[in-house]
Steps between C-alpha positions, in 0.01 A plus 500: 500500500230725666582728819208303652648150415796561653378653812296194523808274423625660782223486753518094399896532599426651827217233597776219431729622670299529835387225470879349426604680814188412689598132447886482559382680837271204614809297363721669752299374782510811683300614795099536361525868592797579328441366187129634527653850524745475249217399263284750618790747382514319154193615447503862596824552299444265198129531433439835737243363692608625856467484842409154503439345855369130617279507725425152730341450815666584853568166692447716826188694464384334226410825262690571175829691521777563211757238501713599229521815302706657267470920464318538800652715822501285837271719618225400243586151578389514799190687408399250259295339748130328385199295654414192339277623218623900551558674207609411128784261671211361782270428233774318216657285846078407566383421131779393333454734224705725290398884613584841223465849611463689206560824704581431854359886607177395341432146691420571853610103569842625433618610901873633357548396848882406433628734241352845527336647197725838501829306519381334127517663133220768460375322193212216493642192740358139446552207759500126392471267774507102469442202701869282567383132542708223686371154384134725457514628767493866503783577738550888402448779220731712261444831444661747306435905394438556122538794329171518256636718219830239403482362170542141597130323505362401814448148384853453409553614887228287630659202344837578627343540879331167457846318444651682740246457780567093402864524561468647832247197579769313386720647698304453845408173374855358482563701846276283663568175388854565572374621875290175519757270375730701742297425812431195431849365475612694842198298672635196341860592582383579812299191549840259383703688727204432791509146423900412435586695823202462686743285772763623713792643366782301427273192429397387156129415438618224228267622219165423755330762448189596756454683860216317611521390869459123418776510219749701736440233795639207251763720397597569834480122559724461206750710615556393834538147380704546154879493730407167628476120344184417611198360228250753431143355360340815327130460510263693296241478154673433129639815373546686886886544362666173685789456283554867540520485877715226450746673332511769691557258804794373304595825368529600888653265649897391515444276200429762287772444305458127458242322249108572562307196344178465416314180493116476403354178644181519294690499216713176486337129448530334785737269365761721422484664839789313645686539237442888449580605860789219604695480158548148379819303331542379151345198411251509840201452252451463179587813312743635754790518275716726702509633857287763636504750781169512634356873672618423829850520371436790274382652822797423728583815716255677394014439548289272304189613473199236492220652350168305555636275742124339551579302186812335580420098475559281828744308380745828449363672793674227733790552324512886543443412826778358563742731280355816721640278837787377401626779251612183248349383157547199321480500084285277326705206426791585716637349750673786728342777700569866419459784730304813479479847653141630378229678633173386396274766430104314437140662392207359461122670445339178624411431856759254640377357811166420275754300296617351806193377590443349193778318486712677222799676693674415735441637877875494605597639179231785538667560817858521337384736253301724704729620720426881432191524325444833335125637363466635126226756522224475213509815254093497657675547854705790369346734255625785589840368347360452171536867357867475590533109311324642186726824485790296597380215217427813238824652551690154454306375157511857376902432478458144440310589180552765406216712530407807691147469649372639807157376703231778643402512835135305387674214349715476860161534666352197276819299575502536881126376499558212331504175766812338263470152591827437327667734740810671349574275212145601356515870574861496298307278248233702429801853528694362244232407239309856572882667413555308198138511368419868555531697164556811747704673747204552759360174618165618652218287706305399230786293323557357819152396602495330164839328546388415822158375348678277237749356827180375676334352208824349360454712171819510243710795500368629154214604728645722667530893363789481290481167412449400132136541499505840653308730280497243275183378312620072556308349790646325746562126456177271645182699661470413887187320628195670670612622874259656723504884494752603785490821701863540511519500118286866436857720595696313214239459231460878593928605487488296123211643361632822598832393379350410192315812408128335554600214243298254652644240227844527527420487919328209455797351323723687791352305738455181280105559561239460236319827415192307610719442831595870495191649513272294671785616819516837363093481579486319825805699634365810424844600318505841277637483215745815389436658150669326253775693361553530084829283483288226630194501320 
């Protein structure tokens, strides 16, 4: 074998190992500034290219300093000090291009403004400097001395440089995703915490989770009445939380450790009503073939809740009335009356006094019921409380199912302006499916504006980003009818043709529009439409 083969052999030797030792240090996860520098000295004692410094842009005056360096005296640190396009290192950080100084005492855009020309060999000195690019951006540039008479090539240094200069994106890269994800999880920790202690101390908030004034009046409401026996009516829209407050009242109360039963009244034909709250005796109809204890029983000691009390028939509702004087029930079929201790707990979204005065509930019962009447706040009366029920519903389903995803501060912002006429039990909806769905970790505004989009339009879930016809070239079952062209409809045709890459066919599908559809609104909404990229032509 040739002298010159194995020199080269070992040239190749020294390149792989950098670049082995270059990688186990990103590996490490240390601090981006020590495992810069300990690169930076890889390179002056493996492949003799030396004092190598990165260079990046000063937070606080906003010129170019030296961040990192490796060879360099901390009093040439602190020289190495540029204007935005000053210099070899100005001009690489401005263009984005690779800059070679054959002979730096020969190119008068060479400042040696750092490292003084008498304190380097006497020989002929080259500089390589090269752009360092986070996610394309160029965020700061690597520069190292060069001795022009060595052996080695200059394009088997060049190549070297470019690698490194990648790693050391790499290395800021992962830095700030791990500062993101960092700060993001404090402001939801610190949100959770806000919300789970947000009352006084000593008190539990029961899993309610808000701090608007309107939600903190029926809490205090709740808590003031929760010792007692009395009947509590909770009014308020479907999906304001009712059963929750229930519970909590229960939860609160002395009979906390006693049954909490929940009845819904909507739920149960109207013939079986006696029969599910009062119990009934074998053979009291025809296929009662044993005994059984009905939810009034069940509840004994402890609170029955009535949910949707509106729909209770007449016939039962005398009967109730009765059982919430006298404290007795009577089985169907039986013969012998049984005493109860329960508090009844009731909730309705209807208007009851409008029932009354149509005849379909009873005034004296209304009265018995609504004893202490407490309000449900709308999500639309609260929406400052919404950012703390997403982060709250996040952090639950991201246990619940294993997943890990967090939601940017545009998709909150596209969440709290939603009106959410299905109050909480559609915002949790619409969480949950978003969680499952998303293919990522970051779930950003325009994946919800389409969820959001396919909620109000009672699209399937595969519509939704993630879904099985994400990216995918099947269209979505059935093509919707003409609408009118809406106004409120440019920002998400906009956030999925953007999310898209300008692929106004798979948008179309996105948003189960024809492409006819598509771009007659692209047209009258005056929508731009991004550059397409090459994965989705």
């Amino acid at each position: 074998m040739s002298e010159s083969s194995t020199a080269r052999e070992a040239l190749v030797e020294q390149e792989k190992l950098l670049l082995r030792e270059s990688i186990r240090l990103i590996s490490r996860g240390l601090e981006p500034e020590k495992a810069v520098r300990e690169i930076l000295h890889l390179l002056s004692e493996l492949l003799g290219l030396n004092r190598g410094r990165l260079v990046m842009r000063d937070g606080t005056t906003g010129g170019l300093a030296i961040r990192v360096a490796y060879g360099l005296t901390r009093a040439e640190i602190r020289r190495g000090r540029y204007a935005p396009g000053e210099g070899i290192t100005g001009r690489v950080m401005q263009t984005g291009e690779t800059q070679i100084v054959q002979d730096i005492d020969a190119d008068p855009n060479y400042l040696a403004r750092a490292v003084e020309r008498s304190t380097l060999p006497h020989e002929t000195v080259s500089f390589i400097a090269l752009p360092v690019r986070v996610d394309r951006r160029i965020e700061g540039v690597l520069g190292v001395h060069r001795l022009r008479s060595r052996q080695r090539a200059l394009g088997a240094d060049l190549e070297v440089l470019r690698t490194v200069a990648e790693l050391i994106g790499q290395i800021y890269k992962v830095r700030q995703l791990v500062d993101k994800r960092t700060a993001e999880l404090a402001e939801e920790n610190r949100s959770l915490k806000a919300a789970l202690q947000q009352r006084a101390p000593g008190k539990n908030n029961w899993g309610i989770i808000g701090e608007s004034p309107q939600l903190l009046a029926a809490l205090d409401q709740l808590e003031q009445v929760a010792p007692t026996d009395a009947t509590v009516l909770l009014l308020g829209e479907s999906g304001t939380g009712k059963e929750l407050f229930a519970r909590a009242l229960h939860l609160q109360s002395p009979r906390r450790d006693r049954p909490f039963v929940k009845v819904n009244c909507a739920a149960i034909p109207e013939t079986l009503f006696e029969a599910e709250l009062f119990g009934h005796e074998k053979g009291a109809f025809t296929s009662a073939n044993q005994q059984r204890i009905g939810r009034f029983e069940q509840a004994d000691g402890g609170t029955l809740f009535l949910d949707e009390i509106g729909d209770l028939p007449l016939p039962v509702q005398v009967k109730l009335l009765r059982v919430l004087q006298e404290r007795v029930i009577e089985r169907l079929g039986g013969r012998g009356e049984i005493p109860v201790d329960v508090r009844v707990v009731a909730a309705t979204h209807q208007d009851m006094m409008a029932l009354v005065r149509a005849g379909r509930f009873r005034l004296d019962l209304y009265y018995r019921l609504n004893v202490i009447p407490v309000r449900l706040p709308s999500l639309r009366e609260r929406p400052g409380d919404i950012k703390l029920l997403v982060r709250y519903f996040v952090s639950q389903l991201n246990q619940r199912h294993q997943r890990n995803v967090l939601i940017t501060p545009a998709a909150l912002s596209s969440l709290v302006s939603h009106p959410w006429p299905g109050n909480i039990r559609q915002l949790y909806n619409v969480v949950e499916r978003i969680v499952l769905l998303s293919r990522s970790d970051e779930i950003d505004a325009a994946t919800v504006d389409l969820a959001l989009l396919t909620e109000a339009r009672g699209l399937p879930p595969e519509a939704l980003p993630g879904g099985p016809s994400a990216g995918g070239d099947a269209a979505l079952p059935g093509i919707r009818s003409y609408q009118p062209v809406a106004g409120d409809e440019r920002a998400l045709i906009a956030a999925e043709l953007a999310r898209q890459g300008g692929n106004k066919s798979r948008t179309a599908r996105a948003l189960n529009l024809t492409l006819r559809q598509l771009n007659y609104r692209v047209e009258v909404l005056d929508i731009a439409v991004p550059s397409r990229r090459k994965n989705n032509v």
